[in-house]
C-alpha positions in Angstrom: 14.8 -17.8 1.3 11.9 -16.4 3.2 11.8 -12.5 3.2 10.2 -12.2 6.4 13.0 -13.6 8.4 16.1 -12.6 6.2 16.8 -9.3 4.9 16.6 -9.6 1.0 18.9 -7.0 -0.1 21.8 -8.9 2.0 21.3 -12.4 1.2 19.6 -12.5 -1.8 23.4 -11.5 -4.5 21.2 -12.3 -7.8 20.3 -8.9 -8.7 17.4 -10.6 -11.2 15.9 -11.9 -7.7 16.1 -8.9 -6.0 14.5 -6.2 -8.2 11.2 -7.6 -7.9 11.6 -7.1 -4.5 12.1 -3.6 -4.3 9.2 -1.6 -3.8 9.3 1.9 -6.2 7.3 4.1 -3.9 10.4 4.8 -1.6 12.9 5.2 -4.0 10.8 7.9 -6.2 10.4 9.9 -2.9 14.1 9.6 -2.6 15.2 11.1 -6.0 12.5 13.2 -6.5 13.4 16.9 -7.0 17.0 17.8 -8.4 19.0 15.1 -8.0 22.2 16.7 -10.0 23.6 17.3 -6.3 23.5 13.5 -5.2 26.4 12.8 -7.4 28.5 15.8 -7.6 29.5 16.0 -4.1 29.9 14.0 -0.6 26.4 12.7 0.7 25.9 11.5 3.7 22.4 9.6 4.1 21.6 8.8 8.0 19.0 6.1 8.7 18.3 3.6 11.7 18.0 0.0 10.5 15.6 -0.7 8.0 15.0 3.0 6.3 16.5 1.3 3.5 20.3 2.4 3.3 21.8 -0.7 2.0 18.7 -0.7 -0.4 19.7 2.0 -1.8 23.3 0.9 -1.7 22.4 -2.3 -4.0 19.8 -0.6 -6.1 22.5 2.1 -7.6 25.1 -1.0 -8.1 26.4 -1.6 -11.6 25.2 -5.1 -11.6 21.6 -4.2 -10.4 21.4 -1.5 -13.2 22.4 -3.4 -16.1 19.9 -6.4 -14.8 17.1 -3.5 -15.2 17.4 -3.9 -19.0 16.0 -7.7 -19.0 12.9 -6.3 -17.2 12.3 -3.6 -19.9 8.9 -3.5 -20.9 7.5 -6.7 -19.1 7.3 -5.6 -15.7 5.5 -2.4 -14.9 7.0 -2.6 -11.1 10.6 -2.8 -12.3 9.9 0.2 -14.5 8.6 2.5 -12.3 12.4 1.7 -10.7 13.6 2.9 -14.0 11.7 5.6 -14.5 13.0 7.0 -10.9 16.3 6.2 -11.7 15.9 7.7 -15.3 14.8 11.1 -13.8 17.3 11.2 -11.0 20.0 10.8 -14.4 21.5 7.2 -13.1 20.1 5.9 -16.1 20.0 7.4 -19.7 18.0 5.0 -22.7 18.8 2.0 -20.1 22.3 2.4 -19.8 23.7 3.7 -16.4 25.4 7.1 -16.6 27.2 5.6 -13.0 29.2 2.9 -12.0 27.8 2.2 -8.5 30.2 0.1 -5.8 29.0 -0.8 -2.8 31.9 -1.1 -0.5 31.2 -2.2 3.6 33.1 -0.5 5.7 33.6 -3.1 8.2 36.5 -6.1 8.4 39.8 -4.7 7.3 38.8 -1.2 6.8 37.8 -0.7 10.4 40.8 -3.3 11.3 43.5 -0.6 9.8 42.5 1.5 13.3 44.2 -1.3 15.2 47.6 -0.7 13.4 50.3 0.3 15.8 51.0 3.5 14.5 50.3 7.5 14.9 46.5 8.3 13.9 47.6 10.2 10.6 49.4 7.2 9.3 46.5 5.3 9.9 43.9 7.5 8.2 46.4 7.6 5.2 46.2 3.9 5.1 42.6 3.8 5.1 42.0 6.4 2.6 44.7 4.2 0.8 43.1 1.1 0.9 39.1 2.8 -0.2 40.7 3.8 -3.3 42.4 0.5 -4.1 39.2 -1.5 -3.1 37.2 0.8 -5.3 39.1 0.5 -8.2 39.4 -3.3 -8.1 35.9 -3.1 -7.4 34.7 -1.2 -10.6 37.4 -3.4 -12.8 35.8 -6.3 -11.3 31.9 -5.0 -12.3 33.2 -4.7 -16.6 34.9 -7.5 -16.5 31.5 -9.5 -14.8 29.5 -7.6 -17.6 31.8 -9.1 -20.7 33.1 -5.9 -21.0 36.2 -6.4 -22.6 38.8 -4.4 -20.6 41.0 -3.6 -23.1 38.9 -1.2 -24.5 38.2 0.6 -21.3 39.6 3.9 -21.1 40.5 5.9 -17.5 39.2 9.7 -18.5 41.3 12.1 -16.4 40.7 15.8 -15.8 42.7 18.9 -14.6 45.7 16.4 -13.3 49.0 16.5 -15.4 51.2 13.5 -16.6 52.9 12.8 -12.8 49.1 12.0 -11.3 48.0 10.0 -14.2 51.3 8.0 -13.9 50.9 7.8 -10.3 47.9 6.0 -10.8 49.0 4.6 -14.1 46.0 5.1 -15.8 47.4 5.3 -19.4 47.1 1.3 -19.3 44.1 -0.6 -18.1 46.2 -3.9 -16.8 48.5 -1.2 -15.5 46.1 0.8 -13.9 44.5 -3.0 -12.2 48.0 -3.7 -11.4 49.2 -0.8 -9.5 45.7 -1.3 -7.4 46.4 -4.7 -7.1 49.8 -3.9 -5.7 48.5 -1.2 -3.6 45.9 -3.3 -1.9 48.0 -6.1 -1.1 50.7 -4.2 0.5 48.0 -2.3 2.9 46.5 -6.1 3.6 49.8 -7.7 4.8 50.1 -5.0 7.2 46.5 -5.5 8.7 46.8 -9.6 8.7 50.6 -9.6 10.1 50.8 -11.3 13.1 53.2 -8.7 14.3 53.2 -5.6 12.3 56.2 -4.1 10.9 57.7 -0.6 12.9 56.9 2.3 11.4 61.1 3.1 10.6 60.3 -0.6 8.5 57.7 0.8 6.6 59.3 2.6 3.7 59.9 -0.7 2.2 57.0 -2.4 2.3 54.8 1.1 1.2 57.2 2.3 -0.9 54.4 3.4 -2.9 51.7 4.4 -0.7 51.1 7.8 -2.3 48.3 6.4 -4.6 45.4 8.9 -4.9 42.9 7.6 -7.9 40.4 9.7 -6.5 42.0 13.1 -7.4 43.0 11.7 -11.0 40.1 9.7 -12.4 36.7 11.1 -13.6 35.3 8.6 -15.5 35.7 5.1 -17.2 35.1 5.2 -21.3 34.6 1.9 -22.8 32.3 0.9 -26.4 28.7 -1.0 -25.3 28.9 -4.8 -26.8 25.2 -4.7 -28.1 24.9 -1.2 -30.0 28.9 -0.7 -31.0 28.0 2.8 -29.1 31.1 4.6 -27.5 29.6 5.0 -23.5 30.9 7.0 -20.6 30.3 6.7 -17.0 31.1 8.3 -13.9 32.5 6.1 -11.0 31.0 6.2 -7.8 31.7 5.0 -4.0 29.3 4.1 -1.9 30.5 3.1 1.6 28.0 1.2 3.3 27.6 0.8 7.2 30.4 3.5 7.6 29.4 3.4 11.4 31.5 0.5 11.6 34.5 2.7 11.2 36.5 3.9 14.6 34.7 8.0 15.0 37.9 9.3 13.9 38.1 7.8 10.6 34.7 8.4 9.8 35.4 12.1 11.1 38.6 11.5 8.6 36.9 9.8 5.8 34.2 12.8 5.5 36.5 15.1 5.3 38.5 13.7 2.8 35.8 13.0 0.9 34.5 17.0 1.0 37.4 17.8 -1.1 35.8 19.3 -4.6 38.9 17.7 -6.0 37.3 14.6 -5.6 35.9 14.0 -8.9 33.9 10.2 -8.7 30.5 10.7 -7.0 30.6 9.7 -3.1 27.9 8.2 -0.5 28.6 7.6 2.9 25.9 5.3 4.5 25.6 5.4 8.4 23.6 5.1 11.3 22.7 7.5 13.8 24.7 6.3 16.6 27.5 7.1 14.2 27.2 11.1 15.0 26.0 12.6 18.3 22.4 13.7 19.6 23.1 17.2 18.3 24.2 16.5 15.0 21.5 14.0 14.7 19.0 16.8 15.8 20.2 19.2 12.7 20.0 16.3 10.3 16.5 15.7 10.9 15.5 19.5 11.5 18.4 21.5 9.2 20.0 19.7 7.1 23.5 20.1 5.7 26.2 21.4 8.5 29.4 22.2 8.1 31.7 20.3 10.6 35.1 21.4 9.9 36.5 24.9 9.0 36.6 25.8 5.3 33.5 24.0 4.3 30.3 25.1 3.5 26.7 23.4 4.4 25.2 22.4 0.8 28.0 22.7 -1.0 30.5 20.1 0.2 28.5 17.9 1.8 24.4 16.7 1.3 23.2 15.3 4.6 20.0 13.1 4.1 18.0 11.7 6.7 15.9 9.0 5.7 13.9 9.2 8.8 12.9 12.5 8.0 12.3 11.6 4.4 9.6 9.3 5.7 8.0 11.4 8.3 7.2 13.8 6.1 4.9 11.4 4.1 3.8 9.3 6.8 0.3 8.4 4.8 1.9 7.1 1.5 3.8 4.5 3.7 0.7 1.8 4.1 0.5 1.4 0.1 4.1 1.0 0.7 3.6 -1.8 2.8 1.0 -3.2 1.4 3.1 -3.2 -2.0 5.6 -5.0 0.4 3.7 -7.2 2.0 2.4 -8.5 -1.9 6.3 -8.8 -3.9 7.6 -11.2 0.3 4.2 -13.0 0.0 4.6 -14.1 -3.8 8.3 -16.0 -3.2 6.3 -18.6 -0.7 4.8 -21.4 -2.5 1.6 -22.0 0.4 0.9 -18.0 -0.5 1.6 -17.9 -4.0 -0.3 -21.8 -4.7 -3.9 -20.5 -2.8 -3.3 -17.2 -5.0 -3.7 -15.0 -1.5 -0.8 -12.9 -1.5 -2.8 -9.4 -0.3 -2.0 -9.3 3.9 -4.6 -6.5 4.1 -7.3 -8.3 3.0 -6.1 -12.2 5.3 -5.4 -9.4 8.0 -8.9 -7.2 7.3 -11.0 -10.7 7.2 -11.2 -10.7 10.9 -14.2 -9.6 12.0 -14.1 -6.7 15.1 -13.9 -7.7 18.7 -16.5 -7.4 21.6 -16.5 -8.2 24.5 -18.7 -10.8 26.6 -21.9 -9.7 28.2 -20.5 -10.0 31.7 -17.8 -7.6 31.3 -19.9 -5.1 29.6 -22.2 -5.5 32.5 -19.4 -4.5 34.7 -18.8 -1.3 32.7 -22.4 -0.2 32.5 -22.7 -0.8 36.3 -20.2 2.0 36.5 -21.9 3.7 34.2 -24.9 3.8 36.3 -23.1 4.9 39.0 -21.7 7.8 37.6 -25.5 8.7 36.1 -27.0 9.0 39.7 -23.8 10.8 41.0 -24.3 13.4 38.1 -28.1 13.1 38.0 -28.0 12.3 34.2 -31.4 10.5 32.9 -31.6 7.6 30.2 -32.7 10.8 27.6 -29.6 12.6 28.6 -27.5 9.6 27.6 -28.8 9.0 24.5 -28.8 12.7 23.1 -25.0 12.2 24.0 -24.2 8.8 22.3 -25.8 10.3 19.4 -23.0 12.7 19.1 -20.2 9.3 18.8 -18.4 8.2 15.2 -20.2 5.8 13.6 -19.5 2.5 13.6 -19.0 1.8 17.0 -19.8 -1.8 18.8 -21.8 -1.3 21.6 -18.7 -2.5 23.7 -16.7 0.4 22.6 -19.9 2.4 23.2 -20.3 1.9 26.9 -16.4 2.5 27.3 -16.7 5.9 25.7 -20.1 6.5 27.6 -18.1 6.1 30.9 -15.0 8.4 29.8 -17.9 11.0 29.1 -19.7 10.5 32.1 -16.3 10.9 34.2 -15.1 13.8 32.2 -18.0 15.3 33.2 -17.5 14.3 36.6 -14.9 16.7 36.3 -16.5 19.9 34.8 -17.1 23.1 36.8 -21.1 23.4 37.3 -21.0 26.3 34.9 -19.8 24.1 32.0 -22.4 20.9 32.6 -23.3 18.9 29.7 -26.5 18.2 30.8 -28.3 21.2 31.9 -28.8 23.5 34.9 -26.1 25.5 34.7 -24.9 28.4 31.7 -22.4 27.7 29.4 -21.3 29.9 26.9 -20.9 29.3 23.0 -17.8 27.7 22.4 -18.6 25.1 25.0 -22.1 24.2 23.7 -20.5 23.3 20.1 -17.4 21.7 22.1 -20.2 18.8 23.3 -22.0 18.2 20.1 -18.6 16.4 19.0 -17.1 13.5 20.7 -13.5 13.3 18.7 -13.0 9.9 17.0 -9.7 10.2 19.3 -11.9 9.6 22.6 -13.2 6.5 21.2 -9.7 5.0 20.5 -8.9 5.9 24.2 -12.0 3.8 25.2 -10.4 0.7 22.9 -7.2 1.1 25.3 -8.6 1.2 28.4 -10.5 -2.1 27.3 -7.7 -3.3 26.1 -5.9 -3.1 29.6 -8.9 -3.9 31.8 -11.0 -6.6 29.7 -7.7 -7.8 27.4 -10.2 -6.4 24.4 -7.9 -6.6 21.2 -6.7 -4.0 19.4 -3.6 -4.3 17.5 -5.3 -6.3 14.8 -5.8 -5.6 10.9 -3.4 -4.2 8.6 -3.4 -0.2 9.0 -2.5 -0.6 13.0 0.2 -3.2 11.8 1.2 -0.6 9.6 1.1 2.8 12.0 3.3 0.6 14.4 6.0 0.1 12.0 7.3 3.9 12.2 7.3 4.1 8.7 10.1 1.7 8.2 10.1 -1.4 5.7 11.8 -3.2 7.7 10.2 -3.3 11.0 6.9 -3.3 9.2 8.4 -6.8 7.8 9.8 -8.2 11.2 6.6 -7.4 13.3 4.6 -9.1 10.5 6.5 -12.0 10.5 4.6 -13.4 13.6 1.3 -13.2 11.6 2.5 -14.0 8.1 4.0 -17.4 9.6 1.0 -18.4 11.5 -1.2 -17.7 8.6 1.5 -19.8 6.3 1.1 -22.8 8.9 -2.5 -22.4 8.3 -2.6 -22.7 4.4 0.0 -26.0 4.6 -2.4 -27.6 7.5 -4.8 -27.1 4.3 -7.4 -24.9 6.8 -8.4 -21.4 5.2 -6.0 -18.5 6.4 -7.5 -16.6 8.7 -6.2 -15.1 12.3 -9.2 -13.6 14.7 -8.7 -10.6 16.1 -8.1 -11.7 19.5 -4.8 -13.9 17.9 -3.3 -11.2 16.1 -3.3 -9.1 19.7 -1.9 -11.2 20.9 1.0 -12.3 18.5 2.3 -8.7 17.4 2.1 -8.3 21.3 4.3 -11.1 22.4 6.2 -10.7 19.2 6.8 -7.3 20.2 7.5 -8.0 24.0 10.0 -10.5 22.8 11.4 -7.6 20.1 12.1 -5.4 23.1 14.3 -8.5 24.9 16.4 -9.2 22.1 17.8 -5.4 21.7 21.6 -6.2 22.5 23.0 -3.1 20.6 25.2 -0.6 22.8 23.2 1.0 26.0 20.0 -1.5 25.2 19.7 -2.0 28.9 19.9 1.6 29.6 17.8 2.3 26.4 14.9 -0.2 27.5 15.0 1.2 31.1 14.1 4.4 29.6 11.4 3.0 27.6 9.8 1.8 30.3 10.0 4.6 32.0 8.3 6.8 29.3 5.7 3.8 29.2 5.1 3.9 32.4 4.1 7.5 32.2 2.0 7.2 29.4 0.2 4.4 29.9 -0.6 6.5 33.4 -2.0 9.3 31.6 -3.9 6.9 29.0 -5.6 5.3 32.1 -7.1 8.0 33.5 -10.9 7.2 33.5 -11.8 10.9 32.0 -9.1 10.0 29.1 -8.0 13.7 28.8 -5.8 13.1 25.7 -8.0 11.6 24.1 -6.6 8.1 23.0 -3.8 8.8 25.5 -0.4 9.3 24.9 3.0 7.5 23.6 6.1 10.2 24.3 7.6 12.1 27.0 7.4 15.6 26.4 10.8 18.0 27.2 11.2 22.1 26.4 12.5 22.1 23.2 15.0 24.6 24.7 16.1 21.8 27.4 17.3 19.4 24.5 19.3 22.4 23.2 21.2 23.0 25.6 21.9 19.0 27.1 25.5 17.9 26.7 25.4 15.7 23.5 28.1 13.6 25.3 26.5 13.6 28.7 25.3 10.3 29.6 21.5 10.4 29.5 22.3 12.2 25.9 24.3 9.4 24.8 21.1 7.0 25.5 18.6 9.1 23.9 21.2 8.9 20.9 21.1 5.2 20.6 17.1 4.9 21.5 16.6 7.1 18.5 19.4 5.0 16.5 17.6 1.8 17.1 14.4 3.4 17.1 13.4 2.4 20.5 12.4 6.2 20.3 11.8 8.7 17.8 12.4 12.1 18.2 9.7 14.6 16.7 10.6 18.4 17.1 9.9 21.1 16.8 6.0 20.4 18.2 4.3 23.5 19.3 1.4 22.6 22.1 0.2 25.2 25.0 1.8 27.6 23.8 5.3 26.1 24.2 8.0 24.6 22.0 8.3 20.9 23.1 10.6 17.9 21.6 8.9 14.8 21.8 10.7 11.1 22.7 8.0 9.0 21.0 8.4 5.7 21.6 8.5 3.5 18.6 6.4 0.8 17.1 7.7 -2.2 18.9 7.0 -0.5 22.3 4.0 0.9 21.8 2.6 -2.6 21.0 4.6 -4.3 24.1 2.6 -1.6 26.2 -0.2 -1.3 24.5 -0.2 2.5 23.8 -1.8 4.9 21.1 -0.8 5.0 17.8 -1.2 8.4 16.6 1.3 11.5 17.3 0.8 13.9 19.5 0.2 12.6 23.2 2.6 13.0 25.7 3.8 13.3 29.2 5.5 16.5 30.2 8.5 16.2 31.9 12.6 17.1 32.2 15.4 15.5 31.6 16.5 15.9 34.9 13.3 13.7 35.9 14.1 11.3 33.5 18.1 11.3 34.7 16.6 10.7 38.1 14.0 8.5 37.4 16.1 5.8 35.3 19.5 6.5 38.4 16.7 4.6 40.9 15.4 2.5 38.6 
């Protein structure tokens, strides 16, 4: 299986195979801190795809945990898994503490909506049929790990004789059995080709109060290899829960809030699963409350993984780059030629410049804007002396002519090049030309003289918003063009020039395939904000610098939009998908703005900046309009 095509925490089952996959840096960001409040209470952890849900999901499994023991001591990557794990309290001397299930949420959970019956019925059923599911599911996990079942014990606590005989937890093939029974009952109902009335119910569910949850606290059973006596805490981890109809997933967190709910609880969804306000206060606040009689923190952790990342956007590219290395090593061309380091194929190229006749074209400009300003040869120099270092003299002359037309631009009272008075601040203003500038003058090449610039690994990296994922998917296009390279037997190298060009039509390509809800709506709107920016990036005095990526609306304006309104309902899924990424509060002239920053994959289709920070001021009402005509 090739990781760069295939997500490996789906399709690779082998939890041996997988491990070495997983890279440790994003997991010990996760669980640092107190982690004592991950498993004593409902959490809810929001991500688009690719922050690394399911990841997570597989990582905490039963299965994955005891595999960790056959890496003990002979792989240092695998530990430093363990050692996160062992801080966070999953683990305790190598033996999990929890008994992780990952349980999808999609198929015949999300099928029990389609039942014929009145909504409470139905959300009983699916509570129901979790519990059964989860309870086969943990049975299922011993057994798989020669645990021998008849010594596993169901602990109960604070429920009296009728709940533990409800769930008939005083016998382990009882206790299987009246899940068993449970499960099956719930599963004729979904798969009947005509369902039964709900007056012909009582027979078929005569014994659908079944409530494990409220009973059980943890499983007790003696460890094969040490004789010890262990205990562990179940747990329920229910993966893609936006798969669920909005009301049970409105149902299901509830439920789950209950502090009589003893197992520990996940629920992993994506942000088109909650609207753009709740969304907002998950990245910005936090824990909400979303039904009376709850309390933010308390009942329910709500984690954003996007926010998780944001706020450590530098550690990301030795994440990648520790990526990059564990999907290069499982491909025999990489792992035979020994080069399984993507910075350093990526970093071999060597920097673009372009020919002598189109920098002849930009320093006849140049000249053109020296006699319209009077500026001598001297002049020019003393000002090129202030650029970064480093510079090729292509890059040069581009910078030269934003200076010179910025300049253009200045009241006579604030010249750069004498005969007028200009105070302090402004004289120390023009000894520095901001590294910025210079990447403004690699954009506008880019667009006029098709110079490269998406090439070598940190701009493959800043494109990837942080997210393993899409770092992995734009990569592709390079990784398999460098693979073709090593089997053809020729050295692996890509010039600068040919990774432009194959992250751009790779990302061009990206953009086409979106088919999730709204995506033509959602890529109008991207082009719109493109559009703008690229507009602003243009401009030949480059006054942001390296130009800008996001559309820029009064922070107050996003407050009070209708998170069911239409044009809210868009944003919602561009963030989801991260088409967009939202970046609030951001405090620039004096104002409190939210940012739509568009992500990676566009930025690279329309060959924008990078960095943060650059952005179009607008409304929303423009942007309502804007896309109605579009």
């Amino acid at each position: 299986m090739n990781p760069w095509h295939k997500r490996a925490n789906e399709f690779i089952r082998d939890p041996v195979e997988l491990l070495p996959l997983i890279a440790p840096q994003p997991i010990h960001h996760f669980f640092k801190g107190d982690c004592s409040r991950l498993f004593d209470r409902l959490v809810v952890v929001v991500g688009a795809p690719g922050w690394g849900k399911t990841t997570l999901a597989r990582l905490l499994e039963f299965p994955t945990l005891l595999a960790m023991r056959e890496f003990s001591g002979r792989n240092a990557e695998v530990k430093a898994l363990m050692t996160s794990l062992s801080n966070a309290g999953v683990l305790e001397n190598l033996h999990p503490t929890v008994q992780a299930l990952r349980l999808p949420a999609g198929g015949q959970l999300r099928s029990i909506w389609e039942l014929p019956y009145d909504e409470r019925l139905r959300h009983r059923l699916l509570r129901t049929m979790i519990q059964a599911k989860a309870v086969l599911g943990w049975l299922r996990q011993l057994e798989d790990a020669k645990i021998d079942l008849d010594s596993v014990k169901v602990h109960t606590v604070g429920v009296g004789d009728a709940a533990r005989d409800d769930v008939a937890a005083d016998s382990i093939a009882s206790f299987r059995q009246r899940a068993r029974d449970t499960e099956r009952a719930i599963f004729k109902l979904v798969g009947a080709l005509v369902p039964p009335t709900e007056n012909q119910l009582g027979e078929q569910l005569g014994g659908l109060a079944y409530e494990p949850f409220a009973a059980i606290e943890g499983f007790d059973y003696q460890d094969l290899r040490t004789g010890e006596a262990r205990r562990m805490r179940p747990m329920l981890i229910l993966d893609d829960a936006h798969e669920l109809h909005p009301s049970q997933l409105a149902d299901i967190d509830l439920w789950l809030r209950d502090r009589e709910v003893k197992i520990a609880r996940w629920i992993l969804t994506r942000a088109d699963s909650i609207n753009l306000a709740e969304y907002r206060r998950v990245l910005s606040e936090g824990d909400q409350s979303a039904a009376p009689g709850t309390q933010p923190g308390r009942d329910r952790l709500t984690i954003g993984l996007q926010e998780l990342a944001n706020s450590d956007r530098s550690s990301f590219k030795t994440t990648a780059e520790d990526v990059a290395r564990r999907y290069l090593m499982p491909l025999a061309a990489f792992n035979r030629s020994g080069t399984t380091s993507l910075r350093n194929l990526l970093g071999a190229a060597a920097a673009p410049e372009l020919p002598a006749s189109d920098v002849r074209a930009i320093e006849s400009d140049i000249d053109k804007l020296m006699r319209e300003l009077s500026v001598t040869s001297e002049a020019r120099r003393a000002m090129e002396s202030t650029y970064p270092p480093g510079l090729t003299s292509d890059v040069t002359a581009g910078l030269t002519r934003i200076m010179l037309n910025r300049e253009l631009r200045r009241t006579p009272q604030r010249s750069l090049f004498g005969g007028a008075v200009q105070d302090a601040t402004d004289a120390e203003d023009t000894k520095r030309v901001n590294r910025a500038v210079a990447t403004g003058a690699e954009l506008q090449l880019l667009h006029q003289y098709d110079r490269p610039f998406f090439y070598g690994f940190d701009r493959l990296t800043e494109a990837s918003n942080q997210n393993i994922e899409q770092f992995v998917t734009l990569a592709s296009a390079l990784v398999d063009n460098l693979e073709t390279q090593i089997i053809r037997g020729k050295s692996p190298r890509i010039d600068a020039k040919q990774q432009d060009r194959l992250l751009r039509e790779h990302a061009r390509s990206l953009m086409k395939k979106w088919d999730f809800p709204y995506a033509p709506r959602v890529r109008s709107l991207v082009n719109l904000i493109a559009q703008r920016c690229l507009d602003i990036t243009m401009r030949p005095n480059a006054p942001l610098g390296d130009g800008a990526n996001a559309y820029g609306v009064l922070q107050s304006e996003l407050l009070s939009l209708d998170p069911q309104g239409d044009i809210a309902r868009v944003i919602q899924f561009a963030l989801a998908y991260q088409a967009l990424v939202l970046v609030e509060p951001y405090e620039c002239k004096g104002k409190t703005w939210a940012l739509l920053e568009l992500g990676g994959v566009a930025i690279i289709a329309h060959g924008l900046p990078l960095s943060r920070g650059g952005f179009a001021e607008g409304t929303i009402a423009q942007l309502r309009t804007a896309m109605e005509g579009h």
